[in-house]
C-alpha beads as a LAMMPS data file, in Angstrom:
LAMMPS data file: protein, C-alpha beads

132 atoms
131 bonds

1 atom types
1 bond types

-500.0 500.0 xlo xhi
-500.0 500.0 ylo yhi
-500.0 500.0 zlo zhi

Masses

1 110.0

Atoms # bond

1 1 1 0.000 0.000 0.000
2 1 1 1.098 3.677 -1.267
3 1 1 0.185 6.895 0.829
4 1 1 1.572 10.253 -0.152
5 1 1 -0.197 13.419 1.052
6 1 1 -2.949 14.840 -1.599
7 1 1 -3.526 18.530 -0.078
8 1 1 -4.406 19.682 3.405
9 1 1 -8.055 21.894 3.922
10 1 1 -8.379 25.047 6.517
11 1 1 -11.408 26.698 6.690
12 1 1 -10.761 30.777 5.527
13 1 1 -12.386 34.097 6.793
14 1 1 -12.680 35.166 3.082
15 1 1 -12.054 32.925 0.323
16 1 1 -11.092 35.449 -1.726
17 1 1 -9.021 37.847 0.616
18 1 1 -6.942 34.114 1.602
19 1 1 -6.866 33.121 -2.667
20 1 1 -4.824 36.441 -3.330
21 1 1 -2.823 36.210 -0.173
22 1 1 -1.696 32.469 -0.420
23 1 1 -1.052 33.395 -4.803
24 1 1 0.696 36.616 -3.793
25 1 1 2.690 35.801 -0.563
26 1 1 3.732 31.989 -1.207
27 1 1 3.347 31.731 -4.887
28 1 1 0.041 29.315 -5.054
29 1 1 -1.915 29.192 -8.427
30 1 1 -5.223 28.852 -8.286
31 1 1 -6.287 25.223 -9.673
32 1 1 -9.873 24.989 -9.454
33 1 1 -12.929 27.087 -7.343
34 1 1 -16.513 25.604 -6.960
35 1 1 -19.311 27.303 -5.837
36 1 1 -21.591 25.391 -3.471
37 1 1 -24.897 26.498 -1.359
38 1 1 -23.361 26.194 2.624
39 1 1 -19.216 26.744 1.225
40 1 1 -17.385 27.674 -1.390
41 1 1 -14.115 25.699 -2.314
42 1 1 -10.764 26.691 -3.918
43 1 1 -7.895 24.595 -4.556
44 1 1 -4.555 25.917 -4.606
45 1 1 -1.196 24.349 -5.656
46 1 1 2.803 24.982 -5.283
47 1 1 4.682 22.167 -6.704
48 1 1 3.844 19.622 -4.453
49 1 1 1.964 21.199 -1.638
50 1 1 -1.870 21.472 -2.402
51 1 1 -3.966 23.440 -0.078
52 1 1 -7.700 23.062 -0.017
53 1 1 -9.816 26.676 0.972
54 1 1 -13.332 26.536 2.666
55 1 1 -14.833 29.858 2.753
56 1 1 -18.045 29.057 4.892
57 1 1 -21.193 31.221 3.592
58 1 1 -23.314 30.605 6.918
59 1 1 -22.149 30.376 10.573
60 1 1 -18.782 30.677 10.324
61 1 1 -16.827 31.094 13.708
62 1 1 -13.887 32.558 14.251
63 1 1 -9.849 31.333 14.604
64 1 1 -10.179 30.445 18.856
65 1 1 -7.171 32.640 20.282
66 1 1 -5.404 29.686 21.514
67 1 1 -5.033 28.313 17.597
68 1 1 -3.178 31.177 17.175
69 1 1 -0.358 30.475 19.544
70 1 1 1.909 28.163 19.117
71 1 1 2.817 26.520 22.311
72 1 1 -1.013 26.503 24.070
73 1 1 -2.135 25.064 20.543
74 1 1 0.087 22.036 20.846
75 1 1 -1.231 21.250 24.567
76 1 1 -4.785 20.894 22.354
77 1 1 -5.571 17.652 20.505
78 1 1 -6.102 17.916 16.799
79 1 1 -4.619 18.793 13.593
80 1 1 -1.667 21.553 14.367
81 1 1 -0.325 23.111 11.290
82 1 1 1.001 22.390 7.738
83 1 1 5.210 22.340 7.392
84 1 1 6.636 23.300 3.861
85 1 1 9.923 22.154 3.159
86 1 1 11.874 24.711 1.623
87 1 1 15.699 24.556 0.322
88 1 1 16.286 28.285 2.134
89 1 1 14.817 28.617 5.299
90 1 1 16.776 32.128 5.620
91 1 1 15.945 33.430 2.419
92 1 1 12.504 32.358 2.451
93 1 1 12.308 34.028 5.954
94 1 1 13.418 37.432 4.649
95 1 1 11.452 37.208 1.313
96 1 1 8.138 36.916 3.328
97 1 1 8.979 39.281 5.834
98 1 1 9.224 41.793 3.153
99 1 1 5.668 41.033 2.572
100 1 1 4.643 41.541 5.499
101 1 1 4.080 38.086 6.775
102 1 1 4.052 37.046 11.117
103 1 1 6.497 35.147 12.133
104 1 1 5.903 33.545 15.706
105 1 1 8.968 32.162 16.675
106 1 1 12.914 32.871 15.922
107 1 1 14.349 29.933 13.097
108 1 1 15.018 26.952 15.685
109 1 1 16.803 23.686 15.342
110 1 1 14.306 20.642 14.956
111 1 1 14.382 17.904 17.196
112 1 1 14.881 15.301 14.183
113 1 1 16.995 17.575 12.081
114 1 1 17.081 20.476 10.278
115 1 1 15.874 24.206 11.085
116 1 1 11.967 25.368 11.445
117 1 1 9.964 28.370 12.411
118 1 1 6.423 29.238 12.317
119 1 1 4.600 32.173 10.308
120 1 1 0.858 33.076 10.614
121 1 1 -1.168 33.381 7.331
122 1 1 -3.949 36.205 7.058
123 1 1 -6.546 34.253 8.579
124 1 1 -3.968 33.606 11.582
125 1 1 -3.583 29.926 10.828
126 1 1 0.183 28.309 11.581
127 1 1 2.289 27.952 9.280
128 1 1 5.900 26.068 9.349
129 1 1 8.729 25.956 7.503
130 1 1 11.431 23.282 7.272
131 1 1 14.903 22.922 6.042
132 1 1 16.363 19.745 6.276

Bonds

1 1 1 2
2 1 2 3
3 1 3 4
4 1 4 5
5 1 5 6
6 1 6 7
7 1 7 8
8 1 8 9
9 1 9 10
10 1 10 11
11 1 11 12
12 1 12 13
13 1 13 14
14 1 14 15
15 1 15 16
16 1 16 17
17 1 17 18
18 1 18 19
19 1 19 20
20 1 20 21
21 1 21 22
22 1 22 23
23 1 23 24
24 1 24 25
25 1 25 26
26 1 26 27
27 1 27 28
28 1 28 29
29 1 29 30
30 1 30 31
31 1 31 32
32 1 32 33
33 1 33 34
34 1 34 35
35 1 35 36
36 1 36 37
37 1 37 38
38 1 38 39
39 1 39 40
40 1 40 41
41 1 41 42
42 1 42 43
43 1 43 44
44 1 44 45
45 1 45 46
46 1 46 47
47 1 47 48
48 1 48 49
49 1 49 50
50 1 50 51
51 1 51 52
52 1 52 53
53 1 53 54
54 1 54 55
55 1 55 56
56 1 56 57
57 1 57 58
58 1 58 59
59 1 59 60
60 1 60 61
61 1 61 62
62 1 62 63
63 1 63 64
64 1 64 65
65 1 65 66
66 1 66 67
67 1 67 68
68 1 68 69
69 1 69 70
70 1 70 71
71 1 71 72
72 1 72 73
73 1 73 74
74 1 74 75
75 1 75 76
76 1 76 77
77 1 77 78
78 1 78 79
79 1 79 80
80 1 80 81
81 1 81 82
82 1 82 83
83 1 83 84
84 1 84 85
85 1 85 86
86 1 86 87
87 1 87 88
88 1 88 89
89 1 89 90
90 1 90 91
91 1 91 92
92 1 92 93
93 1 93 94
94 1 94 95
95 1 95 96
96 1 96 97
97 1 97 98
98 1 98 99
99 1 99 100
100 1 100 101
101 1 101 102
102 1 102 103
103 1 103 104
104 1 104 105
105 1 105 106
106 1 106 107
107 1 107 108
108 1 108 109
109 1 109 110
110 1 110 111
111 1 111 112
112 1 112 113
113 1 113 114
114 1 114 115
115 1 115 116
116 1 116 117
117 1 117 118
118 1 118 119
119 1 119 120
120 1 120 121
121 1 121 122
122 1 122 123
123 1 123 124
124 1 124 125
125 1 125 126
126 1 126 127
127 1 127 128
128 1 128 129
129 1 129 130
130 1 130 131
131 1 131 132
């Protein structure tokens, strides 16, 4: 048996507003948007990450504080975050922090490996990036 990730979902604030930001900030095309009565979908791709966008049309709740910070989110069961490998952690740092991106945490050395640290997207939603 085969497994290799397809795409990872996170529900959005606007699907728009989070289309342009994940195009313009991490350089995700837009592959396909559908239009549905309770949520509309987007997915995006960037080589071989694909993300999947829910922008809720009724009764959509907002980002809990504690899903915003890194350390009290991982004392919470559940899904944490998504972790792009990239081949230049430092350079990828200071290209998004020219655009304005929020980083939560200084570039760290993994337990397994490598370097890390965490950004927030515009919805607030964590973000890491690897380099092995």
């Amino acid at each position: 048996m085969h497994f290799k990730t397809h795409h990872v979902a996170f529900t959005v604030n606007s699907l728009d507003e989070s289309i342009k930001w994940y195009c313009d900030t991490l350089g995700f095309t837009l592959v396909n948007r559908f239009k549905r009565p309770v949520r509309d979908t987007a997915l995006l791709r960037k080589d071989a990450v694909q993300i999947e966008l829910f922008g809720i049309n009724i009764g959509l709740k907002p980002l809990p504080n504690y899903r915003k910070n890194l350390l009290e989110d991982l004392q919470v069961v559940g899904t944490k975050h998504l972790c792009i490998e990239v081949d230049d952690l430092d350079k990828t740092v200071s290209m998004l922090k020219k655009k304005g991106v929020e980083f939560v945490i200084a570039i760290d050395q993994a337990s397994f490996g490598g370097s890390y640290t965490f950004f927030k997207d515009c919805n607030g939603i964590l973000i890491e990036l690897y380099q092995a």
